[in-house]
N, C-alpha and C positions, 0 to 999 in steps of 0.2 A: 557427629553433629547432634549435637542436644536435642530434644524435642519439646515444644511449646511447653506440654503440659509440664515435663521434667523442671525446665528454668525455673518456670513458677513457683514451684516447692521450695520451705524454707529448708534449711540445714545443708545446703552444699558441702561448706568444710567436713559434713559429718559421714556424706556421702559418699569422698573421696577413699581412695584404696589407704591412703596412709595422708596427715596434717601436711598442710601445704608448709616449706620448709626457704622456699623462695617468691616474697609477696611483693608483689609492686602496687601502687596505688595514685592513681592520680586524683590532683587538688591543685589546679592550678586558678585557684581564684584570688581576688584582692583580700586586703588583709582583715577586715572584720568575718568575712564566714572562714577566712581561714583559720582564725584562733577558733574559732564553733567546731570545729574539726577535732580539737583536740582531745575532745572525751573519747572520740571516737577511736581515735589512735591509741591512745590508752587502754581500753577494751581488748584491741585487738594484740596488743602486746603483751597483756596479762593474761590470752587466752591461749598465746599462743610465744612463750616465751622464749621455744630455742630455735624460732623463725630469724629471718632476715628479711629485714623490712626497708622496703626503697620508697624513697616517696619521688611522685614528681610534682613540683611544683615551679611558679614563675620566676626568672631571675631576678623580681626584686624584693621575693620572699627570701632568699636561700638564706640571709644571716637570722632570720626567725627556722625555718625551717632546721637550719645545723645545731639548733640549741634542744631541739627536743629530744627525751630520752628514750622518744618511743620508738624512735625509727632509728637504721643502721646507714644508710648513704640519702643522699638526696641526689636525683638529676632534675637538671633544669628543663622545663617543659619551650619544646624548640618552634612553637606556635602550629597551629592546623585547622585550615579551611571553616569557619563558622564558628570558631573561641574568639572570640574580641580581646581576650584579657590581653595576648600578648600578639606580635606581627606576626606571621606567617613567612618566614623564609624554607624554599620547597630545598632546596639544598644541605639547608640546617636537620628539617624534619628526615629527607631522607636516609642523613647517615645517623640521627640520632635511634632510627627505628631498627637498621643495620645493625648497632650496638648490643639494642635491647632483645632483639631477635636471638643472637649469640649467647644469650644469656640464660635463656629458656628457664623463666621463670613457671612455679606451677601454678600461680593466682595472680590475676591482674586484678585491681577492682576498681571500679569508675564512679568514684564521689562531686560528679564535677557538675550533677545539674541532669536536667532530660536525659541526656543520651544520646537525641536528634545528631550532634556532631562529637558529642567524646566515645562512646562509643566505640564506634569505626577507628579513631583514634586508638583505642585500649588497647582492640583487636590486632591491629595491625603491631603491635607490642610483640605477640605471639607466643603468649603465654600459651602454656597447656590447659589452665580453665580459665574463664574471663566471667566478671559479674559487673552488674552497670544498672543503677537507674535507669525508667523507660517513662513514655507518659503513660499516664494509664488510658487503658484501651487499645495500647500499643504492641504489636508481640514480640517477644523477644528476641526472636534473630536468630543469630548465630550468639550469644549468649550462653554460655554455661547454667547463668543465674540475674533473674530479671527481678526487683522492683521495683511498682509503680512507684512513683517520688510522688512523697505525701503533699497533700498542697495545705495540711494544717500544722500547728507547731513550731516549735523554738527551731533554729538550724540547728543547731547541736543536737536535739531528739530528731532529726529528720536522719542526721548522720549516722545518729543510732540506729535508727531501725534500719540501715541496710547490716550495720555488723549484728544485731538480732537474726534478720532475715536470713544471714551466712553461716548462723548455728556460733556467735560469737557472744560468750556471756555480756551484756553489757547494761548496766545500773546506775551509772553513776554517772551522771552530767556536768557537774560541776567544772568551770573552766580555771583553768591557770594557765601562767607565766613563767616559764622558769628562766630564774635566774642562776648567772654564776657567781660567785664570791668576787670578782672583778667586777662587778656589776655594783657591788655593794658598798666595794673601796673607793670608785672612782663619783659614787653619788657621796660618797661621804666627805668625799675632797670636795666637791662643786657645793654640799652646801656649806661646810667651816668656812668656806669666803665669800656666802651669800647671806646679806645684815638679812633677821625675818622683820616681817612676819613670810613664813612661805605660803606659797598658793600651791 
C-alpha cells in the first residue's frame, strides 16, 4: 500500500522496478476535453513507445477514439456510480472490471476529473500501480500516484501536468485531428458537387 507522502512524489514511472509496459487510462468524457486529451496521449506515447496503451473511453467517442495513433485498443467505459457522462449499468460495469482484472495491467491512470468517483473506478481495474487526480487537500488513498487537479489552465496543460507529474516528458500542447486519407477523398467528393461559396 502506497504511503501518502510517496503518491505525492512526482516521477512514479521512474520509480517503478522497470517502464510500465501495459497502460490503461481512463477519459471518458464529452467530446471537447476529450480532444484536450490528446497532447497528453501524445507525450505518453512518445515517452514510452514500446508500451501498450488502452484507453477507456464513452461509447460515443470510440469512432474518435480508434483514430488516434497514440493508443493500441480502446474499451468502452461501462458507466459507474457518480460519472454522469454515461448510464450506469451494475452488470455491465461488473463484467467489464472482470475483464480488465484478467488483464493485469501495470498503470492505470485516471484523467477523468477529481477523483471523488473515478478513482475508485480506476482501482477497481486492478492494475498493479494506479494514478488519478485528487482534490487538493485531499489524500491519496490507495493511490500509487496523486495529483492535485490544477483549478488553473488550458485542459490540455491540466492533462499535462499529470503525465509531468508521472515522470512523462511532456512539451507540446498543440492539439490535432487525425485524419485518414478516406477522410480526404470522401470531403473531396461532397464538395465537387457542392456550387461555393463554402462556409
Amino acid at each position: 500500500m502506497p504511503t501518502h507522502t510517496a503518491a505525492l512524489l512526482p516521477g512514479l514511472i521512474h520509480r517503478l522496478p522497470k517502464p510500465p509496459h501495459k497502460i490503461v487510462i481512463l477519459r471518458a468524457t464529452r467530446i471537447g476535453d476529450f480532444l484536450h486529451t490528446y497532447p497528453a496521449f501524445r507525450s505518453l506515447r512518445e515517452s514510452l513507445p514500446d508500451a501498450e496503451i488502452t484507453l477507456i473511453t464513452l461509447p460515443m467517442l470510440r469512432d474518435l477514439a480508434v483514430r488516434l495513433p497514440f493508443v493500441d485498443r480502446v474499451l468502452l467505459f461501462p458507466g459507474f456510480p457518480g460519472i454522469a457522462e454515461q448510464l450506469f449499468d451494475p452488470s455491465a460495469a461488473i463484467e467489464f472490471f472482470q475483464r480488465t482484472q484478467l488483464e493485469r495491467f501495470d498503470l492505470a491512470i485516471q484523467v477523468q476529473g477529481s477523483g471523488v468517483n473515478s478513482n475508485p473506478f480506476t482501482l477497481l481495474i486492478g492494475a498493479a500501480h494506479t494514478a488519478g487526480f485528487i482534490r487538493p487537500g485531499d489524500p491519496p488513498g490507495l493511490l500509487d500516484a496523486a495529483l492535485p487537479l490544477p483549478d488553473v489552465g488550458r485542459e490540455s496543460q491540466r492533462m499535462l501536468a499529470m503525465m509531468r507529474f508521472l515522470g512523462v516528458e511532456a512539451v507540446d500542447d498543440r492539439l490535432e485531428f487525425p485524419l485518414w486519407s478516406t477522410d480526404h477523398h470522401e470531403a473531396e467528393d461532397l464538395l465537387s458537387n457542392s456550387p461555393q461559396p463554402w462556409i
